[in-house]
PyMOL CGO cylinders between C-alpha atoms (Angstrom):
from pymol import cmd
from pymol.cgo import CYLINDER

trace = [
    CYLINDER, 0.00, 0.00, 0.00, 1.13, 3.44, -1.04, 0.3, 1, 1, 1, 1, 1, 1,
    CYLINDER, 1.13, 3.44, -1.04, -0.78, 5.70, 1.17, 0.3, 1, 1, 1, 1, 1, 1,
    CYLINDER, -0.78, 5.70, 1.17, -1.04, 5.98, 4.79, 0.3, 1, 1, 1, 1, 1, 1,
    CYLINDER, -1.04, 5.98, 4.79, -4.86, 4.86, 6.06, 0.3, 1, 1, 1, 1, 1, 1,
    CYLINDER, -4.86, 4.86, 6.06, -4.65, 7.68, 8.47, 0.3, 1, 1, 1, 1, 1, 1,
    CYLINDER, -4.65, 7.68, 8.47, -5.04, 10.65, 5.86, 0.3, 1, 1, 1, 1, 1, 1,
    CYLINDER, -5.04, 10.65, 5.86, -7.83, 8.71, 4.45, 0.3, 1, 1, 1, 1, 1, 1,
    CYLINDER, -7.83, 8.71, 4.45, -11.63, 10.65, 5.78, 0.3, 1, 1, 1, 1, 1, 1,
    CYLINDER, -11.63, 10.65, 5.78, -15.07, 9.06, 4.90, 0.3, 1, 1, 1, 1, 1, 1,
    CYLINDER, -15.07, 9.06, 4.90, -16.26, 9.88, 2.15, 0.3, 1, 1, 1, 1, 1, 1,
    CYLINDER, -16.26, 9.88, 2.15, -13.12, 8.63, -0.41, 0.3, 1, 1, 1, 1, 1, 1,
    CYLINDER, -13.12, 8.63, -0.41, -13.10, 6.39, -2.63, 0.3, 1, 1, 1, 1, 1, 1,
    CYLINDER, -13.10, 6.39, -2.63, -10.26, 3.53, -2.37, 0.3, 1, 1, 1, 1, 1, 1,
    CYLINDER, -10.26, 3.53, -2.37, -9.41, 0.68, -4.09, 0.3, 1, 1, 1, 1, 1, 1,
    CYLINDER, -9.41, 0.68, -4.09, -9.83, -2.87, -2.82, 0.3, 1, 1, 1, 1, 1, 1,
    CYLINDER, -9.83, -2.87, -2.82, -7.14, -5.58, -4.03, 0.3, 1, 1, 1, 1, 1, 1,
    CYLINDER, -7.14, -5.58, -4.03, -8.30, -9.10, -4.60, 0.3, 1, 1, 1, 1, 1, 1,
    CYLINDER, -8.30, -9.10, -4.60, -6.04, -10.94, -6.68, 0.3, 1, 1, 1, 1, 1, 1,
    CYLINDER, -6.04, -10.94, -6.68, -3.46, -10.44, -10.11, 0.3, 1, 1, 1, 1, 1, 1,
    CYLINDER, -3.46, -10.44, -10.11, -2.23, -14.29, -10.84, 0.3, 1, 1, 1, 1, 1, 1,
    CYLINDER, -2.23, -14.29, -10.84, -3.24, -17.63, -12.22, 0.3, 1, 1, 1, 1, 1, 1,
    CYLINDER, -3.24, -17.63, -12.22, -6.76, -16.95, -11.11, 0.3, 1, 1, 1, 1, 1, 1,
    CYLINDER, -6.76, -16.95, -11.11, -7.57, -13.78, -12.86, 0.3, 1, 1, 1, 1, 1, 1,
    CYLINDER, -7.57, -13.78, -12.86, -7.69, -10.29, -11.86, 0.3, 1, 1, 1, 1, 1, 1,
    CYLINDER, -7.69, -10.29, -11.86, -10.06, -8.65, -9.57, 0.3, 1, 1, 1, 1, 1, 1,
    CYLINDER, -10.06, -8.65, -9.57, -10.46, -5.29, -7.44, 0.3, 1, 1, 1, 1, 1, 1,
    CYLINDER, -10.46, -5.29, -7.44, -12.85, -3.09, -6.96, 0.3, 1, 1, 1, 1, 1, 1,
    CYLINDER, -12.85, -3.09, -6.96, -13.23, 0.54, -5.81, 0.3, 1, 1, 1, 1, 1, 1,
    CYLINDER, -13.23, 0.54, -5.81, -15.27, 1.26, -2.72, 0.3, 1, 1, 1, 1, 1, 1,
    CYLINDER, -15.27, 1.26, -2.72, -16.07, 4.35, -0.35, 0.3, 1, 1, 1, 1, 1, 1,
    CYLINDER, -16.07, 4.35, -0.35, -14.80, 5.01, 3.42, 0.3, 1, 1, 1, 1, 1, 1,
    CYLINDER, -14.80, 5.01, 3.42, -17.10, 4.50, 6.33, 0.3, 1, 1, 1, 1, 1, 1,
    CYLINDER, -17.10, 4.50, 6.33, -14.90, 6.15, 8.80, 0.3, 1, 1, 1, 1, 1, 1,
    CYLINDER, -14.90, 6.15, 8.80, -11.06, 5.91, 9.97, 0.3, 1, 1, 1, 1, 1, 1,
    CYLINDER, -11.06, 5.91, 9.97, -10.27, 5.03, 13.46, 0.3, 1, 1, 1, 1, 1, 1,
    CYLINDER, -10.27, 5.03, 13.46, -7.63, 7.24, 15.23, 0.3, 1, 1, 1, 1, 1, 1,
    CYLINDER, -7.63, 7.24, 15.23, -4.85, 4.50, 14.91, 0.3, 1, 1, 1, 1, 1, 1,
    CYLINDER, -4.85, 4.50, 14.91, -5.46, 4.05, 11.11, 0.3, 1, 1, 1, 1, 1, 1,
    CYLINDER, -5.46, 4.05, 11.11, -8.35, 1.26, 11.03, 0.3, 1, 1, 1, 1, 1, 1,
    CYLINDER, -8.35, 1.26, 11.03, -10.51, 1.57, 7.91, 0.3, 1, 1, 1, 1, 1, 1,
    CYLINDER, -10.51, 1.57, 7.91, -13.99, 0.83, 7.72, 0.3, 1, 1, 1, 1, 1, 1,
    CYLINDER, -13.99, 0.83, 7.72, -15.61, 0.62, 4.41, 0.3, 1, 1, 1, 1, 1, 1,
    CYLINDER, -15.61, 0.62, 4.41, -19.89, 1.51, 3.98, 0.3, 1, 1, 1, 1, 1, 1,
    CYLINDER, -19.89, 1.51, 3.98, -20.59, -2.39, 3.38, 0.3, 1, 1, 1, 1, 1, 1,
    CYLINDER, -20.59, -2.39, 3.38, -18.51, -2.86, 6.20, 0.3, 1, 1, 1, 1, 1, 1,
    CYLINDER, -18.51, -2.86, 6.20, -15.33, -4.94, 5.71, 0.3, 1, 1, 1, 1, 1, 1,
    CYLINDER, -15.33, -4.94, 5.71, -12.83, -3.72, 8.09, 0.3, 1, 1, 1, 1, 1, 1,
    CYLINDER, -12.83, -3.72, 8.09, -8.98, -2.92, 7.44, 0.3, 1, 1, 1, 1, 1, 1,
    CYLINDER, -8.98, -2.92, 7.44, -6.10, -2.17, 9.68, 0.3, 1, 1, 1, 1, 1, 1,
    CYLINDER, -6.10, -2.17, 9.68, -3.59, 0.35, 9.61, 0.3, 1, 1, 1, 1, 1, 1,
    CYLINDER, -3.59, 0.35, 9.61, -1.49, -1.90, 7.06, 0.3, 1, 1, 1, 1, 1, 1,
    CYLINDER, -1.49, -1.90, 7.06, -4.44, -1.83, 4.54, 0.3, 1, 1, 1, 1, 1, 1,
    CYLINDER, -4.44, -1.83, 4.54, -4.88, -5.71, 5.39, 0.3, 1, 1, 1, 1, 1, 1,
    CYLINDER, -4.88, -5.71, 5.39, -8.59, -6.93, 5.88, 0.3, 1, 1, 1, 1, 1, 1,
    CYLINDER, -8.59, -6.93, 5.88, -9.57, -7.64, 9.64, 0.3, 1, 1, 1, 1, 1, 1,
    CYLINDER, -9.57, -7.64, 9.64, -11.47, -11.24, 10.25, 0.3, 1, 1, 1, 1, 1, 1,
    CYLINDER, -11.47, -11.24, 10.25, -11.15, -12.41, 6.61, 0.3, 1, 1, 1, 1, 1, 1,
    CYLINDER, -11.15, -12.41, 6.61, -12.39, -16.37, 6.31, 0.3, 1, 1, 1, 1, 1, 1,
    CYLINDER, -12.39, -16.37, 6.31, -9.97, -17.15, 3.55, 0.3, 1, 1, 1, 1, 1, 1,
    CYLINDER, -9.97, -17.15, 3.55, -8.04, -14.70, 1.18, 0.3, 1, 1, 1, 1, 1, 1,
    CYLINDER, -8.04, -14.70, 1.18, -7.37, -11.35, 2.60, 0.3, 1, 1, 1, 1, 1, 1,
    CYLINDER, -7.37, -11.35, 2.60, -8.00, -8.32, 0.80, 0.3, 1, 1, 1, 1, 1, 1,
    CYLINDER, -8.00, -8.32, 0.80, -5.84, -5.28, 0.64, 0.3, 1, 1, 1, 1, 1, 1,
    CYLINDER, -5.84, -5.28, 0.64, -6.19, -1.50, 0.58, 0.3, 1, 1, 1, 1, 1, 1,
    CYLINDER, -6.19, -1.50, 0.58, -4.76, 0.06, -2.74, 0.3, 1, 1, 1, 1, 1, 1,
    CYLINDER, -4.76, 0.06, -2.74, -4.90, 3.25, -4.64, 0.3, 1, 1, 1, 1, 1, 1,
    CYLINDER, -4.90, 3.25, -4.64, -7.40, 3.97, -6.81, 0.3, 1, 1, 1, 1, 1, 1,
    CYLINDER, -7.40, 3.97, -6.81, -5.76, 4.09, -9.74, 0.3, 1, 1, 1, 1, 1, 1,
    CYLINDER, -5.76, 4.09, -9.74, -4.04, 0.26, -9.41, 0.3, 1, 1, 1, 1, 1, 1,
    CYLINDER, -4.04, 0.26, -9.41, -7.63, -0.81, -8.77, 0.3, 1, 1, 1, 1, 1, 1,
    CYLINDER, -7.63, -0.81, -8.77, -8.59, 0.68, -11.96, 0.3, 1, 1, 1, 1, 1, 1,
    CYLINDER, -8.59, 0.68, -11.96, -5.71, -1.11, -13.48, 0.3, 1, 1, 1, 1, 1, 1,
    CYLINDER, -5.71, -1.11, -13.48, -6.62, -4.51, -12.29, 0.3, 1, 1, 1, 1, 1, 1,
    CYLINDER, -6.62, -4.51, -12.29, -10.39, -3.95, -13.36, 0.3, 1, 1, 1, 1, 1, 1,
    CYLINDER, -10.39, -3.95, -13.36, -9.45, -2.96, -16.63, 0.3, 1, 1, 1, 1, 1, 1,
    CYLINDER, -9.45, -2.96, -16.63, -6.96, -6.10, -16.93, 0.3, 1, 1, 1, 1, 1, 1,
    CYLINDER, -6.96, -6.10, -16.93, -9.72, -8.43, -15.83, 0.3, 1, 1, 1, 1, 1, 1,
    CYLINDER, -9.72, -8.43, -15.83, -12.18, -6.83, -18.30, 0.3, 1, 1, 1, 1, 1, 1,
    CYLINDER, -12.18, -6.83, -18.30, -9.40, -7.61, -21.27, 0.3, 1, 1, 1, 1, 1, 1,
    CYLINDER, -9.40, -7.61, -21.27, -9.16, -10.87, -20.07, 0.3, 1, 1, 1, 1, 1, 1,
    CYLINDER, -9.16, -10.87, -20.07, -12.63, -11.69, -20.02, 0.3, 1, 1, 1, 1, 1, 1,
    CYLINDER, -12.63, -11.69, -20.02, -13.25, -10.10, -23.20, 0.3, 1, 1, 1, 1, 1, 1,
    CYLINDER, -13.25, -10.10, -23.20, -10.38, -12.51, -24.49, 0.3, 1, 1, 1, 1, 1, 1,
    CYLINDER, -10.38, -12.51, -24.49, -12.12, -15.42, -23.34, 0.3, 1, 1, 1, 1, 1, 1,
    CYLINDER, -12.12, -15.42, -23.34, -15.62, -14.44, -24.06, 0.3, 1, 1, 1, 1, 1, 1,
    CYLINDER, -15.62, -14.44, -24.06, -14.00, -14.35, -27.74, 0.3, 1, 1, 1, 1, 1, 1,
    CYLINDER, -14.00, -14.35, -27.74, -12.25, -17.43, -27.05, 0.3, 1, 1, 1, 1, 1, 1,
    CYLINDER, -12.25, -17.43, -27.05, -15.80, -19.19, -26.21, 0.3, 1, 1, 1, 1, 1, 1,
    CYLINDER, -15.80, -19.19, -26.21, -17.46, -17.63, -29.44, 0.3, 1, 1, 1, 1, 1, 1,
    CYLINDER, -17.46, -17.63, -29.44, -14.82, -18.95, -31.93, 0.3, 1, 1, 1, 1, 1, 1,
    CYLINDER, -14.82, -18.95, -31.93, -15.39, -22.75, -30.10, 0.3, 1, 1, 1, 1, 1, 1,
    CYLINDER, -15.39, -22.75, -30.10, -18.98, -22.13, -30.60, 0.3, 1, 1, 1, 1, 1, 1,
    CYLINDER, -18.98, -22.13, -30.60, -18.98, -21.22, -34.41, 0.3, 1, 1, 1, 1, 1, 1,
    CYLINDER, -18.98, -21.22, -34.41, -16.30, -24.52, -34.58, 0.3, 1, 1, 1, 1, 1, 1,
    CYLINDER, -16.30, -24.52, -34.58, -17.18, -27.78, -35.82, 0.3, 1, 1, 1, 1, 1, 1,
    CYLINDER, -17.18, -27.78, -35.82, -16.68, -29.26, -32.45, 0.3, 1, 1, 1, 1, 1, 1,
    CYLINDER, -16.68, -29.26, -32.45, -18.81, -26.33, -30.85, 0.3, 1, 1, 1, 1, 1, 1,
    CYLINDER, -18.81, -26.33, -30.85, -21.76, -26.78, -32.99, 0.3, 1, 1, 1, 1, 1, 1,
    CYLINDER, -21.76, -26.78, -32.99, -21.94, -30.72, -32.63, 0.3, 1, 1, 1, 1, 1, 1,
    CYLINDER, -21.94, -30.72, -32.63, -21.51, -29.79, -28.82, 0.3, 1, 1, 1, 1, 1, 1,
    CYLINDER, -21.51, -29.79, -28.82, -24.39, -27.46, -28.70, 0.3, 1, 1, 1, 1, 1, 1,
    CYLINDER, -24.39, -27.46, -28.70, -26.79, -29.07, -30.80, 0.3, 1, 1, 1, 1, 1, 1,
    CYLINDER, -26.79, -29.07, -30.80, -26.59, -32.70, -28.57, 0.3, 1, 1, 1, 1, 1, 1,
    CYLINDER, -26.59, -32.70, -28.57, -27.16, -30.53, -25.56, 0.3, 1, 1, 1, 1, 1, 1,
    CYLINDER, -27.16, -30.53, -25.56, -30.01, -28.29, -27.27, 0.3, 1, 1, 1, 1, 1, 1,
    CYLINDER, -30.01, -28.29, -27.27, -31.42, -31.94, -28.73, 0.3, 1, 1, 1, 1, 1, 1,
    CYLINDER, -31.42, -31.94, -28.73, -31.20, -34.01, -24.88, 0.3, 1, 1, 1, 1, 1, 1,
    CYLINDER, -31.20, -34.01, -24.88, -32.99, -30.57, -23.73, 0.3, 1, 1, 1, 1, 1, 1,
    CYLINDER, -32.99, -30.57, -23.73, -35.78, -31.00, -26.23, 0.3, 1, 1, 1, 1, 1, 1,
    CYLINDER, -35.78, -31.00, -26.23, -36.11, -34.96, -24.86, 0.3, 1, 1, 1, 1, 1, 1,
    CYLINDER, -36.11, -34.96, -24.86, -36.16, -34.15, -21.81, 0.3, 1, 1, 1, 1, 1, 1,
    CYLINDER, -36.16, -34.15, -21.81, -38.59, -31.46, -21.71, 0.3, 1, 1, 1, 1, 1, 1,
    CYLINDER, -38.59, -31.46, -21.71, -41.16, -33.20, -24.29, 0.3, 1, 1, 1, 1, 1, 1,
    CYLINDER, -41.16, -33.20, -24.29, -41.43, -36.11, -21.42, 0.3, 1, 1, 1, 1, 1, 1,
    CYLINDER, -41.43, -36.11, -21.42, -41.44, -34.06, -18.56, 0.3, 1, 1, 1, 1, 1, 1,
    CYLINDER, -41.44, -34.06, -18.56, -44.46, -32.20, -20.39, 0.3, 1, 1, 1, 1, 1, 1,
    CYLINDER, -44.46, -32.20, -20.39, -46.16, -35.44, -21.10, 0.3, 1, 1, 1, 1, 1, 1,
    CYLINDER, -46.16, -35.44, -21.10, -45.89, -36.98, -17.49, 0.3, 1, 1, 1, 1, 1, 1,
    CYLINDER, -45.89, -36.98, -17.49, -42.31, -38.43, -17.48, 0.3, 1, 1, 1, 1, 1, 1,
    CYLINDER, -42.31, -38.43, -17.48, -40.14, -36.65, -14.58, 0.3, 1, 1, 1, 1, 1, 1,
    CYLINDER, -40.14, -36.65, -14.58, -37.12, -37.43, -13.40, 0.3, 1, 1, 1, 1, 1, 1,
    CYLINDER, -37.12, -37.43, -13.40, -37.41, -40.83, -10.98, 0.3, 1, 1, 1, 1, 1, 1,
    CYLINDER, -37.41, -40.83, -10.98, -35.72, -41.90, -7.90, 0.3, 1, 1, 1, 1, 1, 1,
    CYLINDER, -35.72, -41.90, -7.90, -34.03, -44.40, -9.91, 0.3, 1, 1, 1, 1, 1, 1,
    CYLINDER, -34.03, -44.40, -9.91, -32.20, -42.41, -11.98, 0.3, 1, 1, 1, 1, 1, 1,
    CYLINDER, -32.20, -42.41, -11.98, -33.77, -44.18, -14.82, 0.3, 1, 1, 1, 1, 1, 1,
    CYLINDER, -33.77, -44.18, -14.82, -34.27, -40.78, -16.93, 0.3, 1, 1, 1, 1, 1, 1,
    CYLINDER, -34.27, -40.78, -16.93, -30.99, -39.95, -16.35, 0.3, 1, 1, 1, 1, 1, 1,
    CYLINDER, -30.99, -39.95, -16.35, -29.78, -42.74, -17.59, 0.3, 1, 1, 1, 1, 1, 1,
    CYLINDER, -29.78, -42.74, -17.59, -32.22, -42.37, -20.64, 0.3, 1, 1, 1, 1, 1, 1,
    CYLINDER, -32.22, -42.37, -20.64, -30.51, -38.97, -20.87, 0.3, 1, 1, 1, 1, 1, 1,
    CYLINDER, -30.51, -38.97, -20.87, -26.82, -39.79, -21.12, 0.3, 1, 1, 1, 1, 1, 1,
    CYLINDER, -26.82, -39.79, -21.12, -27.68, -42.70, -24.20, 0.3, 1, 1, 1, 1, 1, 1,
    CYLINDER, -27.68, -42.70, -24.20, -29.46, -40.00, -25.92, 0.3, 1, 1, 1, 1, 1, 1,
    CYLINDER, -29.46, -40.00, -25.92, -26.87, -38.09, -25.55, 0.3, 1, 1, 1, 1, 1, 1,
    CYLINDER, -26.87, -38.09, -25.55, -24.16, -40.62, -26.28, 0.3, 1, 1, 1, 1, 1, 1,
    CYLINDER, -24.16, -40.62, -26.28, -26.52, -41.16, -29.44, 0.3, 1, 1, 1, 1, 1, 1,
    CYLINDER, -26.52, -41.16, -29.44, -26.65, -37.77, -30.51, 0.3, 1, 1, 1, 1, 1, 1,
    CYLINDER, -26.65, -37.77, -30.51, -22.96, -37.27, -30.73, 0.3, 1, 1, 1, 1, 1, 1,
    CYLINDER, -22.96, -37.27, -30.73, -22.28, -40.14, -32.49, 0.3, 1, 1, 1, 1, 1, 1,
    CYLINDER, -22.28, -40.14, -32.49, -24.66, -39.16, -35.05, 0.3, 1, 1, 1, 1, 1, 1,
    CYLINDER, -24.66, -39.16, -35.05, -23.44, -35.92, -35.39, 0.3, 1, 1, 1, 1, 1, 1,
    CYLINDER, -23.44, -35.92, -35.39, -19.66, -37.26, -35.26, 0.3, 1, 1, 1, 1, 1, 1,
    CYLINDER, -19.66, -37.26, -35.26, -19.89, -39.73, -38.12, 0.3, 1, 1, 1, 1, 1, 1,
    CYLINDER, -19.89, -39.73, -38.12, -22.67, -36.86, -40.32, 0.3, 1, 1, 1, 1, 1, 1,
    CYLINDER, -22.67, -36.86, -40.32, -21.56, -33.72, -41.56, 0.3, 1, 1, 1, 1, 1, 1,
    CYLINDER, -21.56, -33.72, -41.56, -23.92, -30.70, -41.72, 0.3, 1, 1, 1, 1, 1, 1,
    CYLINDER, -23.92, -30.70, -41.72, -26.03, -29.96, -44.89, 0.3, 1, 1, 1, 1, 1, 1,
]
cmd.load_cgo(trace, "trace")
């Protein structure tokens, strides 16, 4: 952290540091509550932070007080990412592998919901979902060893 939580007043907006690795990226910008007279931070939803920017009582990963501006950084990273991926996803989608892949899901959908209109819900004995998976099995070999028209 590159500020000192004691000139912080409520009101400001500060950053909130998640994570910048493997994972992803995440942050996100929230407002003061109020600062303690030793430097503890409380935010309006209420997450607390002590003089070191660290989060106070956190069940798992900690969170971290950071500027603004690095919290806009990692937001805008994330958002890159994500559009890379959401791309990513589209061209699987438009691919050979992505339409066979959709249209045995769409197709076991269809099944399912014409017998679950007509009486035929799923049973104890996992009988339907059994039913399910050979459709499905079916489907994609259909679709495997036919090409499109």
């Amino acid at each position: 952290m590159s500020f000192n939580t004691l000139d912080l007043k409520p009101g400001d907006k500060i950053g909130v540091f998640f994570y910048d690795d493997t994972r992803g990226s995440k942050a996100e910008i929230h407002e003061v509550d109020k600062v303690s007279s030793k430097g503890f931070v409380t935010l309006k939803d209420g997450t607390r932070y002590n003089a070191k920017g660290k989060e106070i009582g956190a069940y798992s990963d900690a969170t971290y007080l950071c500027s603004v501006e690095k919290a806009i950084s990692v937001i805008e990273k994330a958002l890159l990412r994500k559009g890379k991926t959401e791309a990513e996803y589209q061209a699987y989608l438009e691919s050979p592998e992505g339409k066979q892949e959709t249209c045995a899901r769409e197709a076991v959908g269809a099944l399912i919901k014409v017998l679950n209109q007509n009486g035929w819900y799923a049973d104890v004995d996992g009988h339907l979902d059994v039913l399910e998976s050979e459709i499905r099995t079916k489907v994609e070999k259909y679709l495997s060893e036919h090409d499109p028209v």
